[in-house]
N, C-alpha and C positions, 0 to 999 in steps of 0.2 A: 717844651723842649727838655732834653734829658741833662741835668743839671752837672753827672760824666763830661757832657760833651760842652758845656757853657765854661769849665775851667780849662779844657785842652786848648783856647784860643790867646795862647802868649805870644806867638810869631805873627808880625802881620804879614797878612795874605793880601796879595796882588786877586781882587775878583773881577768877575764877568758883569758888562754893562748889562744891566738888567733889562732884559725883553719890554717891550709895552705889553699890559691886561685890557688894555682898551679898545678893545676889539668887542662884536657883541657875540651873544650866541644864538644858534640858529641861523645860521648862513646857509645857503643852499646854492650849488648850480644846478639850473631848469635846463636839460640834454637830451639828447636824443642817442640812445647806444647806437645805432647804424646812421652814422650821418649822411649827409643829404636824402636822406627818404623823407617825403611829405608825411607819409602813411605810414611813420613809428612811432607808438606814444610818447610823450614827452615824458620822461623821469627825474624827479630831484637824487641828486649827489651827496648823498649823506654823511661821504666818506667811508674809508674802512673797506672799499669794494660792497659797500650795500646801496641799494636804489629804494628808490618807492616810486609809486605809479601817481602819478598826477591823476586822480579819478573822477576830478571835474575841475575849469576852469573858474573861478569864482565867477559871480555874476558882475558885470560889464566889465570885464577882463578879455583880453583876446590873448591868444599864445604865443605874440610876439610880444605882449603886455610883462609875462613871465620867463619868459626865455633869455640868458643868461644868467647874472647872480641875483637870488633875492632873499628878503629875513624873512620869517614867519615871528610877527611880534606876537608872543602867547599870551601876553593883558589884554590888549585891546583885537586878538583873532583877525588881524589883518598882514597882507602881504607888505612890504617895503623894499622900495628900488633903490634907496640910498645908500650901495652897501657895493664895496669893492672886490677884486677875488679875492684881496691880500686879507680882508675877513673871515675869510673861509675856515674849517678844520681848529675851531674854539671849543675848548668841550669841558663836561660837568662828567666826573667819572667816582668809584667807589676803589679804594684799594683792594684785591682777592687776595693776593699772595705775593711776597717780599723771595725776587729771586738769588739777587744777590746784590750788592751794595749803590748799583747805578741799574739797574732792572727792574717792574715789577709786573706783576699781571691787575690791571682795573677791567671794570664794570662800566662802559662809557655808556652814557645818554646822548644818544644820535636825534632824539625829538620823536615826536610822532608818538611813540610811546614803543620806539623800535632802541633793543640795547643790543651794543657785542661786548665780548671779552678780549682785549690784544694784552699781547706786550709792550709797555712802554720801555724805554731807555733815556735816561736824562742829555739832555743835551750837552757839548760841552768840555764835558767830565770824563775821567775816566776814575772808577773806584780799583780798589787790587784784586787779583782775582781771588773768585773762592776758595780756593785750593793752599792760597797763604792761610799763616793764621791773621795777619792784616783782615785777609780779605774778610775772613770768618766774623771779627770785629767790625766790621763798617758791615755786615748784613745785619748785626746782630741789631745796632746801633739804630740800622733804616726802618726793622721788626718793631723797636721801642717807640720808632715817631709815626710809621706808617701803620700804624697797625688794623688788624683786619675790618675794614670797613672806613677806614677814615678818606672824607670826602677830598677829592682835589679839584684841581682846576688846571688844566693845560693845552697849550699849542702843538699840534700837531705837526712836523716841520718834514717829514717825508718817513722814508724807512730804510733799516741797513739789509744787508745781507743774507741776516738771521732772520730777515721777517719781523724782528721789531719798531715798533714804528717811535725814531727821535722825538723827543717831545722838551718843550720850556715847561717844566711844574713849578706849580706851587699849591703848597701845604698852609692853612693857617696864613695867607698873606705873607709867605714867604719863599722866596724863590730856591728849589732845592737844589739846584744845583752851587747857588754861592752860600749856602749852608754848609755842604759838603766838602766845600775849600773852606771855610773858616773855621770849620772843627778837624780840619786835616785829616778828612775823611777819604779823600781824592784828588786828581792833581787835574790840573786843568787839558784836554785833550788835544 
């Protein structure tokens, strides 16, 4: 962390109860895009609006076996039904591009060996706009921690308006959004 931002923490800040990580990854819901048809393949829910085709049921698996929520454990290549919706939308992503101080654009790993590119937005938060010189300092500040390519880890939690989708991050084991109140980078939303 940027050593700027370790001295600007003299006010204590009131922060954000920190989300659970204990969720796994790899979650899937097994769907059918046109429901009740017998005769529509079944698809996992990858999130993001992407699918993939179920191209075969594993062996002694039947499709009420996988239909609903399930993991794909990638050590031991097996399916797992112990796993809730509230699991769902866990992801392993790369930072692209720092858009402005509660924004950025990643590189999600959806599984499979299928990726997209969204915008994220921090949950929570809200940073100043870009157009302050504030704001200009809190992008500059997110450039120095997030920089291109650095790995996250985040919850998907829906999406606004803009078509970015809210997200609980964390950076390094650290939740960004009570980073960004503790360095008085943002205020709370």
């Amino acid at each position: 962390m940027s050593q700027t931002l370790s001295r600007q923490t003299k006010k204590t800040v009131s922060l954000l109860p920190e989300p659970s990580r204990k969720r796994p990854f790899y979650v899937y819901e097994v769907k059918r895009l046109i429901s009740g048809s017998k005769n529509s393949n079944p698809l996992f829910d990858l999130g993001f609006n992407f699918y993939r085709n179920l191209e075969e049921i594993p062996r002694g698996k039947s499709l009420q076996d996988l239909e609903g929520v399930v993991r794909w454990d990638l050590t031991q290549k097996k399916w797992e039904r112990d796993v809730s919706t509230h699991d769902r939308y866990h992801y392993h992503g790369r930072v692209s591009e720092v858009i402005d101080g509660d924004t950025f654009r990643v590189v999600i790993d959806l599984g499979f060996k299928c990726f997209t590119r969204q915008y994220l937005r921090l949950s929570a938060v809200n940073a100043p706009e870009l157009k302050t010189s504030a704001g200009k300092k809190v992008k500059v500040e997110l450039m120095k921690l997030l920089a291109e390519g650095a790995a996250i880890e985040f919850i998907s939690l829906g999406y606004d308006r803009y078509r970015r989708y809210i997200s609980d991050v964390w950076f390094r084991d650290e939740y960004l959004s009570n980073f960004l109140l503790k360095n008085h980078l943002a205020k709370k939303a």
